[in-house]
DOTI-321014 format. One record per residue (C-alpha): residue in one letter; x, y, z. Coordinates in steps of 0.1 Angstrom, whole numbers, plus 5000, padded with zeros to 4 digits. Layout:
N
   res      x      y      z
     A      X      Y      Z
...
END
This chain:
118
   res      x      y      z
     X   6807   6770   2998
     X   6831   6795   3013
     X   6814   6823   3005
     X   6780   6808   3027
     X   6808   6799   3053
     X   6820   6836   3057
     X   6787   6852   3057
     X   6774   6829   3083
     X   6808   6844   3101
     X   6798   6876   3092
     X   6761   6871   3111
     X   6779   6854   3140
     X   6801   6887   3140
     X   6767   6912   3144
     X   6752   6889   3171
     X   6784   6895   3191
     X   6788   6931   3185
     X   6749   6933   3188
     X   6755   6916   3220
     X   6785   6933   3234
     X   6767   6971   3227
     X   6734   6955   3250
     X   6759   6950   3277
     X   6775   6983   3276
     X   6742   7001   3277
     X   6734   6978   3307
     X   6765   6989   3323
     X   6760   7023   3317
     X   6724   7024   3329
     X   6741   7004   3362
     X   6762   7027   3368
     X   6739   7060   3363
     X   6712   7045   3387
     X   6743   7042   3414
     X   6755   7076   3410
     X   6718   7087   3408
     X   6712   7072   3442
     X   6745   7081   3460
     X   6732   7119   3451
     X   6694   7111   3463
     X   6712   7101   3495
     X   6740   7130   3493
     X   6713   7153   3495
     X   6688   7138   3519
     X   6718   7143   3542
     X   6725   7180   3533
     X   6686   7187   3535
     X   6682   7173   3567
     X   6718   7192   3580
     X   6703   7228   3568
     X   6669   7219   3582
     X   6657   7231   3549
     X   6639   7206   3520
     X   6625   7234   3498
     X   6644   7238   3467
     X   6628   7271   3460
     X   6636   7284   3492
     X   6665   7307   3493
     X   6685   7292   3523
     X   6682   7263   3502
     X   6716   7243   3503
     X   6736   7253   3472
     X   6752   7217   3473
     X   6717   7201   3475
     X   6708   7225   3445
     X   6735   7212   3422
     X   6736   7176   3437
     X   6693   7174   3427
     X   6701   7192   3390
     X   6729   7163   3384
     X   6705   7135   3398
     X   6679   7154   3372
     X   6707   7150   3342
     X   6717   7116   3353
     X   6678   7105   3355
     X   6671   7123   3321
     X   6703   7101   3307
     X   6690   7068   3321
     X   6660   7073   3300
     X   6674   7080   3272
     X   6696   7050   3273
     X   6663   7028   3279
     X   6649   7039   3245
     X   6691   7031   3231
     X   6687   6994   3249
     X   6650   6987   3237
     X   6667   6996   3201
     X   6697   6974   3208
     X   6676   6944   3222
     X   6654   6949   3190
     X   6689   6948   3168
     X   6704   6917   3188
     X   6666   6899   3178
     X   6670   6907   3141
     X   6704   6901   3141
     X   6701   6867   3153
     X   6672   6860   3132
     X   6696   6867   3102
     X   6722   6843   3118
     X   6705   6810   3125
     X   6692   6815   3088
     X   6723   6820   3072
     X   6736   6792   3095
     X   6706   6767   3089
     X   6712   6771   3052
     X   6749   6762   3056
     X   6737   6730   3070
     X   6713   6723   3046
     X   6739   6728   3018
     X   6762   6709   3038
     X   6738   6685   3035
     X   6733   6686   3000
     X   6772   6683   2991
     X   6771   6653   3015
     X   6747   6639   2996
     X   6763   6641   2965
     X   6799   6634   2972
     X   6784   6595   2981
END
């Protein structure tokens, strides 16, 4: 049946996309956690310069300031984009689910027009 053919398509279709949105979150995450710890270090550096690690203190660095309210961001981002993956990994399950059903009923009526073409 060509219309069990193309929806079988269809489900290998949302695995991929399912699959291909997982890796981007992954990526993005990557890349957050790098940029997250190239500022932890950026401002290890400038705390240690100024001789000064107290935020609240007012000789605090001003770069050190902004530098530790973008890690904040950044940190505040990478959760948020665990909650979007745990959502994306649950998607990619389901959406698999729905393909090696749709798939293992195109072989079973594979099977069954085999069976009566002999």
């Amino acid at each position: 049946m060509k219309s069990r053919e193309s929806h079988v398509r269809l489900k290998q279709f949302q695995v991929n996309e399912k699959t291909r949105q997982l890796g981007q979150i992954q990526l993005m995450m990557a890349e957050m956690e790098k940029m997250a710890a190239e500022l932890e270090y950026q401002i290890t550096a400038e705390e240690k310069k100024a001789g000064n690690t107290d935020p609240s203190h007012f000789a605090y660095p001003t770069f050190a300031k902004a530098a530790r309210q973008r890690s904040d961001n950044l940190q505040t981002s990478i959760r948020e984009l665990k909650v979007q993956l745990d959502a994306a990994e649950l998607a990619l399950e389901e959406a698999q689910a729905e393909f090696d059903k749709a798939a293992a009923l195109e072989v079973r009526d594979a099977g069954h027009r085999s069976s009566r073409a002999v």
